[in-house]
C-alpha positions as CSV (number, residue, x, y, z in Angstrom):
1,X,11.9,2.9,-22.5
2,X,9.4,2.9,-19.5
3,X,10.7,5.6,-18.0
4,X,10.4,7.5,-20.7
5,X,7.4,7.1,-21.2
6,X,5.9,7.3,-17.4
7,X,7.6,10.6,-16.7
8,X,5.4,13.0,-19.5
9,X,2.3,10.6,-18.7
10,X,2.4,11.5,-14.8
11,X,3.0,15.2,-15.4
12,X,0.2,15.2,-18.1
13,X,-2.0,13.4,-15.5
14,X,-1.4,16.1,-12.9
15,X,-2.2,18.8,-15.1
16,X,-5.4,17.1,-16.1
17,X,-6.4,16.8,-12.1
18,X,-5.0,20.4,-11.6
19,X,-7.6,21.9,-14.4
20,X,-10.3,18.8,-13.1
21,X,-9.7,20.7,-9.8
22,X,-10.1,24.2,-11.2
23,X,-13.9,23.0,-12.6
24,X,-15.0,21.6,-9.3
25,X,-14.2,17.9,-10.6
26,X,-13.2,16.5,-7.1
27,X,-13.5,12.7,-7.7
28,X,-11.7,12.9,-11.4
29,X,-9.0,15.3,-10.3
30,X,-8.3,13.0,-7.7
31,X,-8.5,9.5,-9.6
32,X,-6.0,11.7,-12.2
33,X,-3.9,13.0,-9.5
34,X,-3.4,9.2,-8.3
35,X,-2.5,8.4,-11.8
36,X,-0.1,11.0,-11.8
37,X,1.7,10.1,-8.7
38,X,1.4,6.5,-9.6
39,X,3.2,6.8,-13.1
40,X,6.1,9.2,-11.4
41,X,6.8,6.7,-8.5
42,X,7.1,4.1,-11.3
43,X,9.5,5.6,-12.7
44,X,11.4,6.9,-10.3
45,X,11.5,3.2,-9.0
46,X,12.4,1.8,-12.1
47,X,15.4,4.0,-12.8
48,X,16.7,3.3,-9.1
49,X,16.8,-0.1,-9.4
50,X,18.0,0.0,-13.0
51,X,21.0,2.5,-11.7
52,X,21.4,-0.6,-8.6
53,X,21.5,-3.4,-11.2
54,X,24.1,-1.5,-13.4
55,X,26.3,-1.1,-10.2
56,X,26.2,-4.7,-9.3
57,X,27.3,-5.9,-13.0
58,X,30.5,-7.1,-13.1
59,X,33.0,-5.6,-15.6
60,X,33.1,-6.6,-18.9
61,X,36.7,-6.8,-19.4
């Protein structure tokens, strides 16, 4: 659900520090484009180690 989530949030938050760039913003395009890149590693963390918990479950049957 988290990674659902993160994925539109960071791409939002680099096209917020894109058009903060775009009207001389430097400090809040950068603050947004930290944001960004911090809500995009989270989630591609999270679904890693989700895919690397599923692998180690042991069958069901």
């Amino acid at each position: 659900m988290i990674i659902i989530l993160f994925i539109p949030l960071g791409i939002l938050c680099l096209i917020i520090s894109y058009l903060g760039l775009r009207r001389n913003r430097k400090r809040h395009a950068l603050v947004c484009a930290m944001m960004g890149l911090f809500f995009l590693g989270v989630a591609a963390a999270l679904s890693y180690w989700t895919s690397i918990l599923i692998e180690k479950m042991p069958p069901l049957s």
